[in-house]
N, C-alpha and C positions, 0 to 999 in steps of 0.2 A: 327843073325842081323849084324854082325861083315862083315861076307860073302856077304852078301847083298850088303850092304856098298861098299864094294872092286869092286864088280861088276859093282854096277853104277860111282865109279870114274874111272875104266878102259874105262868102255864105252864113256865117258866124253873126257878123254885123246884122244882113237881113233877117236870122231869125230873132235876134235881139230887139230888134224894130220892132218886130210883129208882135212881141209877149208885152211889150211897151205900149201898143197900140192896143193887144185885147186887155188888160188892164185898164187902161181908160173908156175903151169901148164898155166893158163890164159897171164899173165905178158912176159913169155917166147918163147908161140908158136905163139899168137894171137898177132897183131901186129892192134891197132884202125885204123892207117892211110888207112888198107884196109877197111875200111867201110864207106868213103868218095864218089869213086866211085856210091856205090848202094845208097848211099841219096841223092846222087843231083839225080841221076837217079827217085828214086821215088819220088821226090818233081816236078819233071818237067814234070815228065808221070802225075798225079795227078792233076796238078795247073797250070801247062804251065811255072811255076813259074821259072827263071834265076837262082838257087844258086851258091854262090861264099863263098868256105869257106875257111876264108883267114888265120883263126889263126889254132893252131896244135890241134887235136883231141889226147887228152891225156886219161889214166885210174887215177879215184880215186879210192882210197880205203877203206875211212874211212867215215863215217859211213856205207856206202856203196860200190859195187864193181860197178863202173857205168863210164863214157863214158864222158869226157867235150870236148865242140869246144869252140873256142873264133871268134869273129870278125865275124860274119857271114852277107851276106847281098841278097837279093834277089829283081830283077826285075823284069818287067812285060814283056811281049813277047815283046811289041813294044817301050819298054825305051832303050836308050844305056846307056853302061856301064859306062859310064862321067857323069851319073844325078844324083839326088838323088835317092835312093832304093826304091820301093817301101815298105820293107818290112827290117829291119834290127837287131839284138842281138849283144850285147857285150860277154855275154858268155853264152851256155847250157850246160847244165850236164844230163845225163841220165845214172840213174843206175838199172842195168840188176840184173835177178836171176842166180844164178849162174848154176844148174843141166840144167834147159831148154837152156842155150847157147849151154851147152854139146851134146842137141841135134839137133843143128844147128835152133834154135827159137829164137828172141830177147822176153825176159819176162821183159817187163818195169814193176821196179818196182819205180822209182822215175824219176818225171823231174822239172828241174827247167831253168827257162829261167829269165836271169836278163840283163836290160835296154834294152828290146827291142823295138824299134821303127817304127810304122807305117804310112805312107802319105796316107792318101786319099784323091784326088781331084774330083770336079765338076766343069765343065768348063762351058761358060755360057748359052752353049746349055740345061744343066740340064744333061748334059752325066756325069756318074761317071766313075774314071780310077781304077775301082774293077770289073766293069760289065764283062770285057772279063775273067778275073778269075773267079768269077760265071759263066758263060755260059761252059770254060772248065770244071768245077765240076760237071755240069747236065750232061755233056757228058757221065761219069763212069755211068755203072749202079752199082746194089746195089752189086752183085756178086765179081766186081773189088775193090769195097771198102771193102766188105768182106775179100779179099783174103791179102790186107797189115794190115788189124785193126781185126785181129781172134782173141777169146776166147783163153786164153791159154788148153780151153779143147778140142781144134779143134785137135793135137799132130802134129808130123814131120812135116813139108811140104811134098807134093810128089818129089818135087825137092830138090832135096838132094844138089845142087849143087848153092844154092840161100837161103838167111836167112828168115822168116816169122815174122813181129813183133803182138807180142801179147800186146792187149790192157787191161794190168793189173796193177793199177797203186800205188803205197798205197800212193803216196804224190805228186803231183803237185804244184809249187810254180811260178809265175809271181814275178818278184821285177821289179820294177824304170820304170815299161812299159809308153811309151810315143806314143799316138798316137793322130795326127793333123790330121784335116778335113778344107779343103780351101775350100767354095764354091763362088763360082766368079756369079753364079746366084744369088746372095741373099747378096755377098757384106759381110762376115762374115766367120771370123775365130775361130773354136770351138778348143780346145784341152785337153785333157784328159791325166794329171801328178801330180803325177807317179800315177800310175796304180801300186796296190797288190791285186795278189790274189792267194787263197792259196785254196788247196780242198785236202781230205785224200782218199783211198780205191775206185781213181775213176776205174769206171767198167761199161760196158755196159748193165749190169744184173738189179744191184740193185740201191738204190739211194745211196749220198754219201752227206758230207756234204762238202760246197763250200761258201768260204765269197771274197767278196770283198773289195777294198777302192781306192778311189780315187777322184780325186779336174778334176772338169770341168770348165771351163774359157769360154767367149765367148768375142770376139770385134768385134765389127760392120765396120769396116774396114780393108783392105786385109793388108795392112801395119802397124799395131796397134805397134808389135811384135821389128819392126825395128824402129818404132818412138818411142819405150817406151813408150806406151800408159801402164794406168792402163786397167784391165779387164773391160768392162760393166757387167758382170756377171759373179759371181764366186760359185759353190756349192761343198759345203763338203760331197762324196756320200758313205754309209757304207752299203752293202749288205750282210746276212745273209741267206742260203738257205740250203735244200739239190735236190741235180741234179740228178735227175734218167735219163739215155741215153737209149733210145729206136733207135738203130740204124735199125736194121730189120723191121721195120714200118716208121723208117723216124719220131721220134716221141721225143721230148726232154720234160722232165719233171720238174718242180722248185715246189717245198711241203715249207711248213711253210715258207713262205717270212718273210721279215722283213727288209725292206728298208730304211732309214732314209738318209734324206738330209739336210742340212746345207746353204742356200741361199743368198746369197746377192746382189744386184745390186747396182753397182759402189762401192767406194774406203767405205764412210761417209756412206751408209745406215744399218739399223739395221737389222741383220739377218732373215730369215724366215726360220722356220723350219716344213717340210713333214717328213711324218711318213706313207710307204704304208705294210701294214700287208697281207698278201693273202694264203689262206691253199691250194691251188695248182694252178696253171699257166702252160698252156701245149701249148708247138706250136708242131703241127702239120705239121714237113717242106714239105711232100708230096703236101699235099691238101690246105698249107698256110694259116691254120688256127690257131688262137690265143686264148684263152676261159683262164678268171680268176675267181676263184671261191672263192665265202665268202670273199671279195674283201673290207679293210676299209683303207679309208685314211685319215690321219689323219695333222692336219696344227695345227703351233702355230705361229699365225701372230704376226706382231711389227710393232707399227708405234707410234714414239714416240711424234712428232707434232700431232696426232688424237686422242691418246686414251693411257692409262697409262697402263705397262702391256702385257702380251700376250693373244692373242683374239687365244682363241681353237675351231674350229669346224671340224667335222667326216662328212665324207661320205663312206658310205658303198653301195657296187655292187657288179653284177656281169658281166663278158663280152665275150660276142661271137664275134671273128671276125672271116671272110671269104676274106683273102685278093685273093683269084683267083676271086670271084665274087662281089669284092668290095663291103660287107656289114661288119655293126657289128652292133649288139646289147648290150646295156646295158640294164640292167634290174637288177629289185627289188634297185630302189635307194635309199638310205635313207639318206637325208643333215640333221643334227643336229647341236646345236649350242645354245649360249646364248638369254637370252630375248626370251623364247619360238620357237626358230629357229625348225621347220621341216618341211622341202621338201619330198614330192615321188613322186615316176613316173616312168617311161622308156622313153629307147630312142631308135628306132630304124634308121640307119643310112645308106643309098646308094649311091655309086658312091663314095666311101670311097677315094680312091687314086688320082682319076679327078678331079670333085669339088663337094663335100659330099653334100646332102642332107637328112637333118635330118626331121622324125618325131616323137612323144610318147604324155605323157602323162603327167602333171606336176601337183599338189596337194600343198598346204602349210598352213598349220594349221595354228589356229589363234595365231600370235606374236606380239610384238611390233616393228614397226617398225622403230621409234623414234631414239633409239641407233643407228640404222645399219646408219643412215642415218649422225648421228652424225659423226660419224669413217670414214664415207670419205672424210669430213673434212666442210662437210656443216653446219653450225651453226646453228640450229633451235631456231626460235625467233615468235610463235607464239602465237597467243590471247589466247589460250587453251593451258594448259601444259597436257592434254591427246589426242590432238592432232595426229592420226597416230600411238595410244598405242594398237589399234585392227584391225588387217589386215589379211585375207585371200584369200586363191584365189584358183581357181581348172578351169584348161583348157588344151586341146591339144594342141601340142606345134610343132611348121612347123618352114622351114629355112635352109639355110645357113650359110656360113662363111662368107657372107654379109649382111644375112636381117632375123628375126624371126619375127615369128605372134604368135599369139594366140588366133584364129578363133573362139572361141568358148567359152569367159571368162566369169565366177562369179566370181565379187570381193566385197570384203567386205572391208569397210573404213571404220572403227568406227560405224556410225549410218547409213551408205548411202550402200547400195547395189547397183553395177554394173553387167551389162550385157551384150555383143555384142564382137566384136573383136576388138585388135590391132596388130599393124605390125608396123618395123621399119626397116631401115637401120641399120648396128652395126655401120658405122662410121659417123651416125649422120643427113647424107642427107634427108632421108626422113622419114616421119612419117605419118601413118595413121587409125581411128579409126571410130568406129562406135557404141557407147555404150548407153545404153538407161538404165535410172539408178530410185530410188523411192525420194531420196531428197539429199541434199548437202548445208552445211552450210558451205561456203566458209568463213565466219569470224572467226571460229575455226583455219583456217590456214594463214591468214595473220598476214602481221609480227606486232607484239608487243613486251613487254606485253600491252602499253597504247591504244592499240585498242579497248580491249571494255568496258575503259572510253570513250572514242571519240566516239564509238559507242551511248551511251547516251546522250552526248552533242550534237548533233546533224551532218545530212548528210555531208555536207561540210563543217567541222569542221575534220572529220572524212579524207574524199576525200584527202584533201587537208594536211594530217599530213606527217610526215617523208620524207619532200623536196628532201631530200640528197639521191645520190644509182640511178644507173642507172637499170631503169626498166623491159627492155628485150635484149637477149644478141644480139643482132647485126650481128654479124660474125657470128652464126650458123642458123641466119633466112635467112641473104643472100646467102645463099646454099641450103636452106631448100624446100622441094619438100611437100606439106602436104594435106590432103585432113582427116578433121574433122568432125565428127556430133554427137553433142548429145544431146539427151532426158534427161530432168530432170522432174520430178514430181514436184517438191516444190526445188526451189532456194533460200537458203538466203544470203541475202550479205549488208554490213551495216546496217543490223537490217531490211532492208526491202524483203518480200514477194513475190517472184516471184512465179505463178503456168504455170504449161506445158511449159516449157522453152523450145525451138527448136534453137540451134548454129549449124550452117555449117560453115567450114573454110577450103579457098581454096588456096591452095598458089604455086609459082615455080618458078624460076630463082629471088630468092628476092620482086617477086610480089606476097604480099599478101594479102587477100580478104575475109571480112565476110558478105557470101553472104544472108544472111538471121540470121534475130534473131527475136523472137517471143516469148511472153510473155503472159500470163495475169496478170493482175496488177491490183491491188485493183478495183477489178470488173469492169478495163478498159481495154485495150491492148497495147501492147508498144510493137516496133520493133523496127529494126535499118538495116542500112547495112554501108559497111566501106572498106577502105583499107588501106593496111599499106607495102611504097616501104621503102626496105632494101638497093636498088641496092646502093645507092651513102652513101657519108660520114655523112649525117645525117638522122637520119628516118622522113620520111614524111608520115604525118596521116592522113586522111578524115573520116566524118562519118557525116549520116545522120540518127539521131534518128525521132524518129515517137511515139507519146502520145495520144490518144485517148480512152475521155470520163473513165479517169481517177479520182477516190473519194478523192479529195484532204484532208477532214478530215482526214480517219484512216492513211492516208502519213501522214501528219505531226504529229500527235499522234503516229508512229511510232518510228521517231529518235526522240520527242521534250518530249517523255514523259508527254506531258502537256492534258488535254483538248482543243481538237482543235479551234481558234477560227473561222474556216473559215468551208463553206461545199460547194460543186459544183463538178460539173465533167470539168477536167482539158484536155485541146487539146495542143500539141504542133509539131509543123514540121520546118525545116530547114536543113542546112548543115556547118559542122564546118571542119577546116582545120587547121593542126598545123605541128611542128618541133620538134624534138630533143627525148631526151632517158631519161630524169628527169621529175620527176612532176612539177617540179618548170620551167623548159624551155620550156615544154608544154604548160604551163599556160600562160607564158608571152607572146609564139607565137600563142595561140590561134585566131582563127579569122573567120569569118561568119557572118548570120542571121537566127534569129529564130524568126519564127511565135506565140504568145500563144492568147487562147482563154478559156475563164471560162465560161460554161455552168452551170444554173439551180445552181446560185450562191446566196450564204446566208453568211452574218455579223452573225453570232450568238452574243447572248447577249447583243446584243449593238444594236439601230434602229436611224442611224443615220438621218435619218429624221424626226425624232421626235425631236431631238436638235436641226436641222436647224428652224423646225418651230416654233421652243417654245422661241428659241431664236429672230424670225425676231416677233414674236408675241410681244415680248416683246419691243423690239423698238418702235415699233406703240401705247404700251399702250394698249396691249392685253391680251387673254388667251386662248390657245387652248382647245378645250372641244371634246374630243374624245377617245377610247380603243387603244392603239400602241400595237403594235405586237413587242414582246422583242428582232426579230432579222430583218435584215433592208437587204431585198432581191435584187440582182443585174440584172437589167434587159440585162445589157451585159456588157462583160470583157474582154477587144481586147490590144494588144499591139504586136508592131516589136521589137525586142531586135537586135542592130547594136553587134559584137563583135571583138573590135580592140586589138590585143596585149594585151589579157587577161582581157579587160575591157567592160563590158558588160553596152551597153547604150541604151535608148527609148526615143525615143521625143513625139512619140505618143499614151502615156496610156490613153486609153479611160473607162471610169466607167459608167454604166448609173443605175440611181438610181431612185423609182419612186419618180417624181420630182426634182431631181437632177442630175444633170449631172456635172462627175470628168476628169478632164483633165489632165495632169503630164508629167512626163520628170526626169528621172535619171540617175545615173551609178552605178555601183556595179566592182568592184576591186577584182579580182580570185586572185592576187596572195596577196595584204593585207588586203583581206577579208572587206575593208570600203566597204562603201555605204553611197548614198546620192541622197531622192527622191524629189523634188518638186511638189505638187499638188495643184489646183484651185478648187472646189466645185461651181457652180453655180444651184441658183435655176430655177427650167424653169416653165411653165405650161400647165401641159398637163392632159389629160381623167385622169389616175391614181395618180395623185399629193395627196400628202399625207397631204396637207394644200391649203389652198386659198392664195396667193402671189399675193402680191401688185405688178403691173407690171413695177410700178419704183422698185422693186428690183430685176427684174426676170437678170436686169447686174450685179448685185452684188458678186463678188467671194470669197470664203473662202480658206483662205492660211493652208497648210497643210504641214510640214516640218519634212520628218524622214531622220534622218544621224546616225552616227557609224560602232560601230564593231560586226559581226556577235557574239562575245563573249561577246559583255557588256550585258547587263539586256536590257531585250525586253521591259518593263514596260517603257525603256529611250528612245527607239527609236525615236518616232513619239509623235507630241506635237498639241494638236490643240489652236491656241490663241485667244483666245475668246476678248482678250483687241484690238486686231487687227484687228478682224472685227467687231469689236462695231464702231471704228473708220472709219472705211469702210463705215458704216449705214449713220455716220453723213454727212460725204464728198457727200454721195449720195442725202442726204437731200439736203445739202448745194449747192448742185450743181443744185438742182431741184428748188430750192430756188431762184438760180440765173437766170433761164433763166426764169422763170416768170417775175421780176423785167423787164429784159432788154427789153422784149416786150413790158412793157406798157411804161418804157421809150423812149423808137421808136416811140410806138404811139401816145405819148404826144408830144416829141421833134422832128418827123420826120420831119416837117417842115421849123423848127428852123435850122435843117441840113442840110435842102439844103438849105437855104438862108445861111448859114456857106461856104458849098463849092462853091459860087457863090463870095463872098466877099471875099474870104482865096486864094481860087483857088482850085481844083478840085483834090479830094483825103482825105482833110480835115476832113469832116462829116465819112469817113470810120474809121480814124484812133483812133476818137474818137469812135465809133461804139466798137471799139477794147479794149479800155483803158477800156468802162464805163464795158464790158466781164469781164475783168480781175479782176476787185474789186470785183467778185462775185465766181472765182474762187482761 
């Protein structure tokens, strides 16, 4: 054992000797300064590249026997040597094996390159100043690059009289790497400091591992740097890989990615952080192909004015690109996320480099959409708090980096299913749709909560709520290019019934236009058409609705909750003209005339001629003796509505009742909701008169007086005075009373009168004519 022992510390000493001996032998014969020559030589055969190595090419020793330059800098074929380098290091080091020097082979076995600096520019052609260096590297083929980057198992060179480096590396190190990107097309300064990165056992055989880190910065102007601007964008990026080099195929490999970044834009925002995971990534530098595979990315967003907290959502792919024939494919996508978030689909993509157009497939199960909507900082304030809590959707997905559609859409909205396509603009200009859907309750998303209270309380009560807030945005309809249509089954909206609803919307240069609407409505039809200019400083509206032979019972039984007390089918036409972007300035500039007309009209419960007549019966010292029908039928129901400044007025309400005929005159106030109507009753006689009328009373009018607020008690409205026209009765009397007298006074006295203006003088017997009038009126 003893002997053993002795043998292997002799063996120990001898090789000791010998690393002692190459050492000196190295340090003694080999002088580095001659290895200046052959590397600018093959950096400039290789790259076209200018080297300039200014500082001394020294030997280390420790931990390694290896090679350092300081100060090195290199240009581009066409920069002079007064500009900045394209390309420059503070210091390299490379250390070598020692036996393969012996054989005239460089054996990289470590490099390290620290504060190296790169410029790239793009000038505003879109020319980069890297292209002529690429194009000199397509120039090698694969044999030349073969012949300086050899296997250390390739042996000697055949040229004994020239070194061979061997691409064997056990440690590669980058420190403090700095490298800027100017592009003067795009107005933006990127920069990438420091750069580390670091990789062990790299080899062109096997894979190795390889991390990175590094802070990327970007400012939106070429000067940011000299003005001391803060970054617009700064990300903290850490890379974890291993790199198998497929140099013989032209073929670069990255296995278990593990990417994470660090986000922020501007000085005050709250970080973002990506997370991209990938079990292998291969570009393909021949055929300029890209393919990721088992591909998840992962975000922990921050937004501390929306939402408290980090918002995490995954997507997982996969990706083919083809950049010689400008395609990629993603595929198998999978978006995940909070509140039931999941997306699928693919995408396939062409003309990837020019201007891409994308098409695929997109899916998204049912979620809530409610939160999402909330976290962009939208405030949701509607009738319904499940409002938008069930949403899916599945269609083909077409587009641009300016415009996407979705040709082919089922969506689901809570209770409503959709159908048809849309397309937009991404930067807002245009919009357009084609959807044909089975019902839509628009009062579920209008804003509350008191909406549907107001709902019950009635129509315009309702209409007319939350004054305050401008209605539609202004500024993106006067840019807006639109063309709309769509099919509803069943519309609700303030509690009332729309079926078959047809909207078309046509719009472009701020001139926009709904060129059709169409309805049925309580077993009647209602349409409209409209427009609405955006061009100037305020919006200007028109619309001409259209009502026909409409059931005004189950309407008002609608919003009033009540038993109706009216029945008829309702006409109405006209045109209205307004201002502004509030309901309340809308209302005050409202302004037109509307037509209405009440068809096959009924008083329910009440037969108002049956009070006219029981009433005039009663003055006479009567009694009507007849069967009244409990509701009191309108033989016609005409009026013009004037609309000035949101005040809605008629001077000509016409009622004809059998036997009675109503006359009126009102106003009604949109924006303080009063009203105030004045009405006449007279009795007439005609075939269907619903009593026998003395034809001294067929003058007689009955005053009818309804005022208030569409909110006080309807029971207050309207007042009939029955003490008022009892007085009415008498005067009629009274007056009938009088002109009998004055005839037989005439024809007693008539004589007496002209011998009066014969004696008085001429005029006399009239004025008394007049006096004797008066005492009877």
């Amino acid at each position: 054992m003893k002997q053993l022992l002795r043998i292997l510390l002799a063996a120990i000493g001898i090789l000791a000797i010998m690393a002692v001996a190459a050492v000196v032998y190295v340090t003694t014969f080999l002088d580095p300064e001659d290895f200046k020559p052959r590397l600018t030589a093959v950096v400039e055969e290789q790259t076209g590249l200018n080297l300039a190595l200014e500082g001394p090419i020294t030997w280390s020793f420790y931990p390694r026997i290896g090679v350092s330059v300081e100060q090195a800098r290199a240009w581009l074929p066409d920069q002079a040597q007064d500009e900045t380098a394209f390309a420059a290091i503070n210091r390299a080091e490379v250390s070598v094996a020692f036996a393969p020097l012996l054989r005239g082979e460089i054996a990289v076995d470590g490099l390290t390159l620290d504060g190296m600096r790169l410029n790239l520019e793009k000038n505003a052609e879109g020319e980069g100043n890297w292209q002529p260096l690429l194009e000199r590297l397509s120039e090698h083929n694969n044999e030349s690059a073969e012949t300086v980057l050899a296997p250390a198992s390739a042996g000697p060179n055949a040229d004994a009289g020239s070194l061979s480096v061997v691409l064997s590396i056990a440690s590669v190190e980058v420190k403090n790497a700095d490298i800027r990107y100017r592009d003067e097309q795009n107005q933006a300064l990127w920069r990438v400091q420091p750069l580390n990165i670091s990789g062990t056992n790299v080899n062109p055989v096997r894979s190795f591992p390889l991390k990175a880190m590094f802070t990327l910065t970007k400012h939106d102007r070429l000067d940011a740097e000299e003005l001391e601007r803060a970054p617009n964008m700064t990300s903290e990026v850490n890379l974890e890989t291993r790199l198998r080099l497929g140099l013989e195929d032209e073929k670069i490999i990255f296995e278990n990615n593990q990417l994470t970044t660090r986000t922020r834009q501007g000085e005050a925002s709250e970080p973002q952080q990506l997370s991209l995971k990938a079990a292998e990534i291969v570009a393909r530098l021949a055929e300029q192909q890209l393919s990721v595979t088992e591909g998840v990315l992962e975000a922990g967003l921050r937004h501390p004015e929306n939402w408290q907290g980090s918002l995490a959502i995954a997507l997982a792919f996969g990706l083919e690109t083809d950049f010689a024939a400008q395609t990629a494919q993603l595929k198998e996508v999978q978006l995940t996320g909070p509140d039931g978030l999941r997306v699928s689909g693919h995408l396939n993509v062409e003309q990837l480099l020019d201007a891409p157009q994308y098409s695929g497939q997109l899916t998204a199960a049912p979620f809530t959409l409610r939160p999402w909507i909330s976290r962009t900082g939208v405030k949701l304030n509607t009738a319904s708090e499940a409002a938008l809590s069930d949403v899916a959707l599945t269609s083909p997905i077409e587009g641009s980096l300016k415009r996407i559609s979705l040709p082919r859409l089922s969506l689901v909205v809570d209770d409503s299913t959709f159908t048809g396509d849309i397309a937009a603009a991404l930067d807002g200009t245009q919009l357009s749709f084609n959807l044909e859907g089975d019902t839509l309750n628009l009062d579920h998303y209008l804003p509350g909560p008191e909406t549907a209270q107001q709902a019950s309380r009635g129509l315009l009560r309702k209409a007319f709520a939350q004054a305050s807030g401008t209605l539609l945005p202004q500024a993106w309809l006067s840019t807006l290019t639109l063309q709309g249509d769509l099919s509803v089954d069943q519309l609700l909206l303030a509690g009332l019934t729309f079926d078959d609803t047809q909207l078309a919307l046509r719009g472009e240069n701020g001139n926009h236009r709904l060129t059709a609407f169409e309805s049925r409505f309580y077993e009647g039809e209602l349409s409209a058409t409209g427009q609405l200019d955006a061009t100037s400083n305020v919006l200007e509206w028109q619309l001409s609705p259209s009502i026909s032979n409409v059931q005004v019972a189950p309407l008002i039984e609608t919003f009033s909750e009540e038993e109706a007390p009216l029945r008829g089918r309702f006409n109405l036409d006209g045109a209205l003209t307004t201002q502004g972007n509030r309901r309340d300035v809308l209302t005050s500039n409202l302004n037109g005339e509307l037509t209405a007309r009440l068809n096959d009209g009924v008083i329910l419960r009440t037969n108002i001629s049956r009070e006219m007549c029981e009433l005039v019966a009663q003055q006479e010292g009567q009694q009507v003796e007849r069967e009244w029908h409990p509701d009191t039928r309108f033989e016609r129901f005409d009026a013009t509505f004037q609309v000035r400044n949101g005040i809605v007025e008629s001077d000509d309400l016409l009622i004809t009742l059998p036997g009675i005929d109503v006359q009126g005159e009102g106003d009604f106030n949109l924006n303080s909701l009063n009203f105030t109507t004045q009405v006449n009753a007279r009795l007439v006689d005609t075939a269907d008169a619903a009593c026998q009328v003395n034809p001294r009373l067929q003058q007689l009018s009955l005053p009818v007086r309804c005022e208030g607020h569409v909110g006080d008690d309807k029971t207050q409205w309207c007042r009939f005075d029955r003490t008022a026209f009892e007085a009415s009765v008498v005067d009629l009397l009274r007056n009938e009373s009088g002109s009998r007298v004055e005839k037989e006074l005439e024809e007693r006295i008539g004589e007496s009168i002209d011998r009066i203006d014969e004696r008085l003088g001429e005029g006399a017997g009239q004025e008394l004519r007049d006096g004797i009038r008066r005492l009877f009126n």
